[in-house]
N, C-alpha and C positions, 0 to 999 in steps of 0.2 A: 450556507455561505461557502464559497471554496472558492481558490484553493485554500486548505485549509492550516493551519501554520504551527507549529513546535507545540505553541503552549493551548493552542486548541483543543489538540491529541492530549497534553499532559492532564487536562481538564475532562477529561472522556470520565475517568472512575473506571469501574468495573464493568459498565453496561456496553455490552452487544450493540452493534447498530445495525441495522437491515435495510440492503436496497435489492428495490425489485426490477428487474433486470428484464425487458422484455422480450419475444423471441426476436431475432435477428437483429438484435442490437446489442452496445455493450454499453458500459459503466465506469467511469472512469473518479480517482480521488487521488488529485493535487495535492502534495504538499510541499510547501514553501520551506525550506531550510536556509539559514542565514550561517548556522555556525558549524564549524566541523567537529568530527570524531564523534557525532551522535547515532547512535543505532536506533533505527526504525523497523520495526517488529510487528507482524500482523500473523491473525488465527483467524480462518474463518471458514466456514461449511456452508454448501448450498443445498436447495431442496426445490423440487425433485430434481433428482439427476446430476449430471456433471456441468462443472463452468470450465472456462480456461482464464489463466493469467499471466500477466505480463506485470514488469517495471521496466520503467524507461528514464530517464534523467536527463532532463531541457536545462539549458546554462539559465534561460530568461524565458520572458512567456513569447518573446519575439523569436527565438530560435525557431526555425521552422522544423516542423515534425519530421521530414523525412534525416535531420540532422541531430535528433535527439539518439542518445547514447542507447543503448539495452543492455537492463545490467541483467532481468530476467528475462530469456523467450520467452514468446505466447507458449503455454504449455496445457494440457488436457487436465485438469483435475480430479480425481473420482472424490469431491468434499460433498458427495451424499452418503459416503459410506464413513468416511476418516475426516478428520480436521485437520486442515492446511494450515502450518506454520510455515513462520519464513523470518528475515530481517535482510536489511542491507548497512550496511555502513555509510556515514556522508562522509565523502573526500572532498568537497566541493559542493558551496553553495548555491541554489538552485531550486528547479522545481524537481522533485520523486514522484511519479504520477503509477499511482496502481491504476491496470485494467483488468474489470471482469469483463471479460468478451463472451458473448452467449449469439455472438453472429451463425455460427454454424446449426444455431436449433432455428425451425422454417416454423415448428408450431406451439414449443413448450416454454412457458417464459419461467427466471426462475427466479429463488427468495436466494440473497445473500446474508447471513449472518455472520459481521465481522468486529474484529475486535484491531485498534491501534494502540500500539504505545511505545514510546518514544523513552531511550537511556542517554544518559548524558554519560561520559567516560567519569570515573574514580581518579583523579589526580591526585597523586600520594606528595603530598609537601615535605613530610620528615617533621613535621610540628609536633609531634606526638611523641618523638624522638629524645629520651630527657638529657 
């Protein structure tokens, strides 16, 4: 089901999720943020070989793509050798849409093994305060 939404991700646990990504195509994972100052956190490694990734931030699902924001470049990966972290901050409610791009391989498709999870920010009230 996607895109996928705050308490989705909260609902992941600890388990890896994998998508297989085929050659000259990519993979894309929406998620819906309604509330700000939440941090969105993603680990994840591919096999065989390199992927590349992008984030990009759509105000609505009607924004058209060529006017969505990029908050990460498409970038090269080497997550066959290391695992890829990252996070971004929500300023603004919206879609966050990860891309695994695997356009540029003509004949090798590849496995993604990824991990989301979503921080709400620590707001300090002074309650504790005697």
């Amino acid at each position: 089901k996607l895109p996928l939404t705050v308490e989705e991700i909260l609902n992941f646990g600890e388990s890896n999720r994998e998508l297989f990504i085929k050659s000259s195509t990519y993979s894309i994972i929406p998620i819906t943020v309604t509330e700000m100052g939440l941090t969105i956190s993603w680990i994840f490694s591919s096999d065989p070989k390199s992927i590349s990734f992008s984030v990009v931030y759509q105000e609505s699902e009607d924004t058209p793509l060529d006017q969505c924001k990029v908050l990460i470049p498409m970038t090269r990966c080497n997550s066959h050798k290391e695992t890829i972290r990252g996070q971004v901050k929500v300023r603004n409610s919206g879609i966050y849409t990860l891309i695994f791009d695997n356009t540029f391989s003509r004949f090798i498709s590849k496995r993604v093994f990824y991990h989301l999870t979503v921080e709400r920010p620590v707001i300090y009230d002074g309650s504790d305060f005697p």
